[in-house]
C-alpha positions as CSV (number, residue, x, y, z in Angstrom):
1,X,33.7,31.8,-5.0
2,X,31.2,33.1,-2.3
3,X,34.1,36.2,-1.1
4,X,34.4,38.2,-4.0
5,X,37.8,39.8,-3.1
6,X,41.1,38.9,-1.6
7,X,41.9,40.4,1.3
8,X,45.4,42.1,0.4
9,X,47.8,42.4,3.3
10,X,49.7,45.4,4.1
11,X,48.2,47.4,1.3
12,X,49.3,50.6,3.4
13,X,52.6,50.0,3.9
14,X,53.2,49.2,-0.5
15,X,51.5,52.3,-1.1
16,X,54.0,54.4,1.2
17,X,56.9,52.5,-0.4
18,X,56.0,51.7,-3.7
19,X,57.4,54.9,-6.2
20,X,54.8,56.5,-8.1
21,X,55.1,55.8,-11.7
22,X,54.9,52.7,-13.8
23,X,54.9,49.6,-11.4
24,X,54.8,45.5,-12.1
25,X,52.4,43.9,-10.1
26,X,53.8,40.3,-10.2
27,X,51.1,39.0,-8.5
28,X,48.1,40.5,-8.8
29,X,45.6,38.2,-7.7
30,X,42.0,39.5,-7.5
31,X,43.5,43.4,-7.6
32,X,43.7,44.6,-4.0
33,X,46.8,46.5,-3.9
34,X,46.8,47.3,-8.2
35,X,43.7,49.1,-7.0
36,X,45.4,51.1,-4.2
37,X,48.3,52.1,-6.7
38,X,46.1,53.0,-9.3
39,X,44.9,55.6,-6.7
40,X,48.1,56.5,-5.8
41,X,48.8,57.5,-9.5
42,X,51.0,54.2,-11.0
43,X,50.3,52.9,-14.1
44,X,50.3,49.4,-13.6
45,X,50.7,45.9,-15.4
46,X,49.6,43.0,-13.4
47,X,50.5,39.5,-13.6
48,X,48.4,36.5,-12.3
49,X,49.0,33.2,-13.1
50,X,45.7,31.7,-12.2
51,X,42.9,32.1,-14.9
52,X,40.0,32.5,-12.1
53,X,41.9,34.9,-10.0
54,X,42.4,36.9,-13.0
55,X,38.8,37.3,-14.1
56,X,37.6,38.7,-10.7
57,X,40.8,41.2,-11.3
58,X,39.9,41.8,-14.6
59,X,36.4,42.4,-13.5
60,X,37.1,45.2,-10.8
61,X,40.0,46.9,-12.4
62,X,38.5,47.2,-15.8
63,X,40.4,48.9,-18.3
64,X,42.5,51.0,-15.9
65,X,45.5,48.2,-15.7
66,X,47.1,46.2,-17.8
67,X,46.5,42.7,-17.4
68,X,48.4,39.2,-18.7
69,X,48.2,35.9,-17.4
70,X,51.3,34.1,-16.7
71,X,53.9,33.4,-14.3
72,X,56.1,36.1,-12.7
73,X,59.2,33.4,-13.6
74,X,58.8,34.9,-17.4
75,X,59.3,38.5,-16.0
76,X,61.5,39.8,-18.4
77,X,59.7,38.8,-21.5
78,X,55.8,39.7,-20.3
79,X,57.1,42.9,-19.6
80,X,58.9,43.6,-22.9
81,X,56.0,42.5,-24.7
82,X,53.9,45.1,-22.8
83,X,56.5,47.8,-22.9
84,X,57.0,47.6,-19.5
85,X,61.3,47.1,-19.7
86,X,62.0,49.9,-17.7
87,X,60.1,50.2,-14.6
88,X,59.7,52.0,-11.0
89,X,58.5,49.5,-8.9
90,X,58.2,46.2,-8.6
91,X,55.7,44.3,-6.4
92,X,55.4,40.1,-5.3
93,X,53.0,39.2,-2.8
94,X,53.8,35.4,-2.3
95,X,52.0,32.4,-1.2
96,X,48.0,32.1,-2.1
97,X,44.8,34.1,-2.0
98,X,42.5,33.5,1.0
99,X,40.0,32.8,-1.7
100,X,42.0,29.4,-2.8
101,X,42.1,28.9,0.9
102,X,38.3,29.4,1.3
103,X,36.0,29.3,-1.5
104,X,37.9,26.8,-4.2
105,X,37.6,23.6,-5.0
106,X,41.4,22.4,-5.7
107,X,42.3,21.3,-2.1
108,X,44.5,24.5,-1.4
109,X,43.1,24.4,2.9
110,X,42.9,21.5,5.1
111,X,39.0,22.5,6.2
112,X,38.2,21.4,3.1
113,X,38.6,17.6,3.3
114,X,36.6,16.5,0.7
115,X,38.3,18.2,-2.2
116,X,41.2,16.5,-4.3
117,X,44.4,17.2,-3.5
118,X,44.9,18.9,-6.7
119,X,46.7,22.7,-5.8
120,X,47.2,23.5,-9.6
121,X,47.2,27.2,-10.0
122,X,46.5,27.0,-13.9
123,X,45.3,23.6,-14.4
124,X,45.0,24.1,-18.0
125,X,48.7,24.3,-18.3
126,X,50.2,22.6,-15.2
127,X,49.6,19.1,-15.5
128,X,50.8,17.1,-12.3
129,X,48.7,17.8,-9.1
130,X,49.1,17.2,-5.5
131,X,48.1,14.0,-5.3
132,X,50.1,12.7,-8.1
133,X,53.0,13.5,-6.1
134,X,51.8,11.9,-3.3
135,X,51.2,8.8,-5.0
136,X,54.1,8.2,-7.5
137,X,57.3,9.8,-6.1
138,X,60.2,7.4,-4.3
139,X,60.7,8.2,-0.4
140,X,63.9,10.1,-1.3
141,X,61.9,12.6,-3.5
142,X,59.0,12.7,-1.0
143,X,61.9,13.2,1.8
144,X,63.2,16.7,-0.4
145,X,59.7,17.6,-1.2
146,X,58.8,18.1,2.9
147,X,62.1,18.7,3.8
148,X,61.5,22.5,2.2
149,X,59.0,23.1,5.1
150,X,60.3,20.6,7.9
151,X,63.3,19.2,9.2
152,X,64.7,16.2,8.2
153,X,64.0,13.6,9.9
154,X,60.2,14.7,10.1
155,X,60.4,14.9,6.4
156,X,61.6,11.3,6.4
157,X,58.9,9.9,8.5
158,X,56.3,11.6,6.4
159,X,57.5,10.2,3.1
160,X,57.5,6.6,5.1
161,X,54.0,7.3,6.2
162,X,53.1,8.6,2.6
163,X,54.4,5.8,0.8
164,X,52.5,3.4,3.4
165,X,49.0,4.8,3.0
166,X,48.8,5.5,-0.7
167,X,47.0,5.6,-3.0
168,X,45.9,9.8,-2.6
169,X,42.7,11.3,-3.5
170,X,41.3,14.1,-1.4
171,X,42.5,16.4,1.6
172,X,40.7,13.9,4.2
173,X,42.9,11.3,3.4
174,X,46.1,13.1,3.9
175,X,44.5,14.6,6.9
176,X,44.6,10.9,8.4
177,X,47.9,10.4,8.1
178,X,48.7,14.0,9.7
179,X,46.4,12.9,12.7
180,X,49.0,11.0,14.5
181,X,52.1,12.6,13.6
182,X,54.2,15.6,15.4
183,X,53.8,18.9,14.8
184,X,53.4,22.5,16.4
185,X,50.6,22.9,18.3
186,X,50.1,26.2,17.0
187,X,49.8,24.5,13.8
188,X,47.1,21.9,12.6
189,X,48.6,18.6,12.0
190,X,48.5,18.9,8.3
191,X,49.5,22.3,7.7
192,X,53.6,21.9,6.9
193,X,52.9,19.0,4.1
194,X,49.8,20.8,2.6
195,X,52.6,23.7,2.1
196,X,54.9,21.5,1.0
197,X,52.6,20.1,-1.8
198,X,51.6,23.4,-3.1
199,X,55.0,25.0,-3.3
200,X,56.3,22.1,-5.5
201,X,52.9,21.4,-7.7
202,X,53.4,25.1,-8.4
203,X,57.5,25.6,-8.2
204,X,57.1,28.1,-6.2
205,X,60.8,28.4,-4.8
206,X,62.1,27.7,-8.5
207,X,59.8,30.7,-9.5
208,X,61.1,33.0,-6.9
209,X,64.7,32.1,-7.5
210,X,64.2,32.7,-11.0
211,X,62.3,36.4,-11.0
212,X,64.6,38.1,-8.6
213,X,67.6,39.1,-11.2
214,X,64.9,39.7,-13.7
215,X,62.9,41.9,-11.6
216,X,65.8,44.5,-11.0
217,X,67.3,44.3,-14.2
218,X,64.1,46.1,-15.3
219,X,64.2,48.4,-12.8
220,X,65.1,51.5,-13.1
221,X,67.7,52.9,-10.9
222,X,66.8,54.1,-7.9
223,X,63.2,51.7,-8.3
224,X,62.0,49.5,-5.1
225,X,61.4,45.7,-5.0
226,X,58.7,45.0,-3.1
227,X,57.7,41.4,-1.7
228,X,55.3,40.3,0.8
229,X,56.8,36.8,2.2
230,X,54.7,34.6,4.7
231,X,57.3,31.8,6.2
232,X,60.7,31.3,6.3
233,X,61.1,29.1,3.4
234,X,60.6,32.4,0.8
235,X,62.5,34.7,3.1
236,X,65.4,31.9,2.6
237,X,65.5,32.3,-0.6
238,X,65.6,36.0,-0.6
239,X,68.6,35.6,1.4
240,X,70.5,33.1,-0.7
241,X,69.4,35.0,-4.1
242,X,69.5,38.8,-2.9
243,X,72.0,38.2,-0.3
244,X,69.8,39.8,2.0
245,X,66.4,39.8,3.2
246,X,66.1,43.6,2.5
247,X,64.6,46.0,5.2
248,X,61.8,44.7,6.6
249,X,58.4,46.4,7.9
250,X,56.0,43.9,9.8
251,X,51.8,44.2,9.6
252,X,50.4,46.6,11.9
253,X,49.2,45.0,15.0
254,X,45.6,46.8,14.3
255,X,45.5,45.1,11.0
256,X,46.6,41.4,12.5
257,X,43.6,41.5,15.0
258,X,41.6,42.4,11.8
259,X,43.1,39.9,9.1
260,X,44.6,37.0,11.0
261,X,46.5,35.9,7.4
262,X,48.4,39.2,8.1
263,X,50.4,38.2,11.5
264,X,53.2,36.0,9.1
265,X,53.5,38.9,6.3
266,X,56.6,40.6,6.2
267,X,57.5,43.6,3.1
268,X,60.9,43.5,2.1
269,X,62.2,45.7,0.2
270,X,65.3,46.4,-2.0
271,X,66.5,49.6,-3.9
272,X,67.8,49.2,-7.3
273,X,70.4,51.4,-5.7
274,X,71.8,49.2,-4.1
275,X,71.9,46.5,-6.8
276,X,75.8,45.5,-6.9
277,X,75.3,44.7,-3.4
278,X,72.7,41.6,-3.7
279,X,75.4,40.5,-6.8
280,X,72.7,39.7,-8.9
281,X,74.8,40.4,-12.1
282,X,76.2,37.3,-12.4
């Protein structure tokens, strides 16, 4: 990877929120804002759930964190197993590195079109990629998987137009099929299904549905849940799950004009105080 850091969004804004003391970092990708909180005092356990992510982490942090790799979905028992059960913060910065989008070789961006459609965070554990979704689900399944990130009927003439151009191999080729068909123009034309792909090769929504109740149960009370969302589809869930989207801050307009990724991020967060209210005990 020729960038050797991620750039971390709103790294300013979780370091005014986040309590000092011992804080999760769900996803802790190559260590941008575990580096901020070490300076702010936390002692931190970070998560990462792709094996090359991790290593740069690893490498810049040191010894000075905590690190596992895993998925934030098995919240509850990492952080038994690292004594981390009763907790002050809690942070999830959703969505991918800007290093998967640039410098990897799994398809994650559509500039790369030469790359297989493969979007596997952990390919040593995850064994369906992109393209075997592409190229072996029915049109009703291929309908559901868009319709996550589209409306319906846009989602059904892209599973059509899937299911007539298969077989699947790299980017390029799902790039031709995107040429032709409607989209936002703020948006290139394969944008929405390249999301799509990766947020159901990597259950992404089932993972985020799944650590919520887990993440304030080991809270302590009067904690903070912080998460970084990019698109509506993960700030939907936070709504059906929580009940609420949470109060919100935006990125700073200074660092938008700096870090383009930024102008989508939004920080919710939710106080184990108010816990009973997002009914999460059920």
């Amino acid at each position: 990877m020729q960038n050797k850091f991620h750039e971390s969004v709103m790294v300013n804004e979780v370091i005014k929120e986040m309590p000092k003391g011992k804080v999760i970092d769900c996803t802790l990708g190559t260590g941008g804002h575990s580096e901020a909180l070490l300076d702010k005092g936390c002692e931190i356990l970070g998560i990462e759930a792709d094996p090359k992510i991790l290593a740069i982490a690893v490498e810049r942090l040191g010894k000075k964190i905590k690190t596992v790799l895993g998925n934030f979905s098995d919240l509850d028992k990492i952080a038994e197993k690292n004594n981390f059960t009763e907790v002050d913060g809690i942070l999830l910065d959703l969505g991918v590195s800007n290093l998967h989008l640039k410098d990897d070789n799994r398809g994650f961006s559509f500039t790369q079109s030469e790359q297989e459609l493969d979007m596997r965070l952990n390919p040593d554990i995850q064994g369906v990629k992109a393209i075997d979704l592409l190229n072996a689900l029915n049109v009703g399944s291929l309908t559901d998987l868009f319709e996550r990130v589209m409306n319906k009927d846009l989602s059904k003439k892209w599973a059509k137009e899937v299911i007539f151009n298969r077989p699947f191999k790299t980017v390029a080729d799902l790039k031709k099929v995107a040429f032709n068909m409607p989209h936002k123009k703020s948006l290139d034309s394969a944008t929405l299904p390249m999301l799509a792909l990766r947020i159901a090769v990597n259950s992404e929504y089932e993972n985020l549905e799944e650590v919520l109740p887990k993440a304030f149960k080991i809270l302590k009370t009067g904690g903070k849940l912080l998460i970084i969302t990019f698109h509506s589809g993960e700030e939907r869930i936070l709504e059906n799950v929580m009940r609420s989207k949470g109060f919100i801050i935006y990125a700073p307009e200074g660092e938008v004009r700096e870090n383009p990724r930024s102008r989508s991020a939004k920080l919710h967060i939710y106080e184990k105080d108010d816990y009973k209210k997002y009914n999460l005990d059920n």
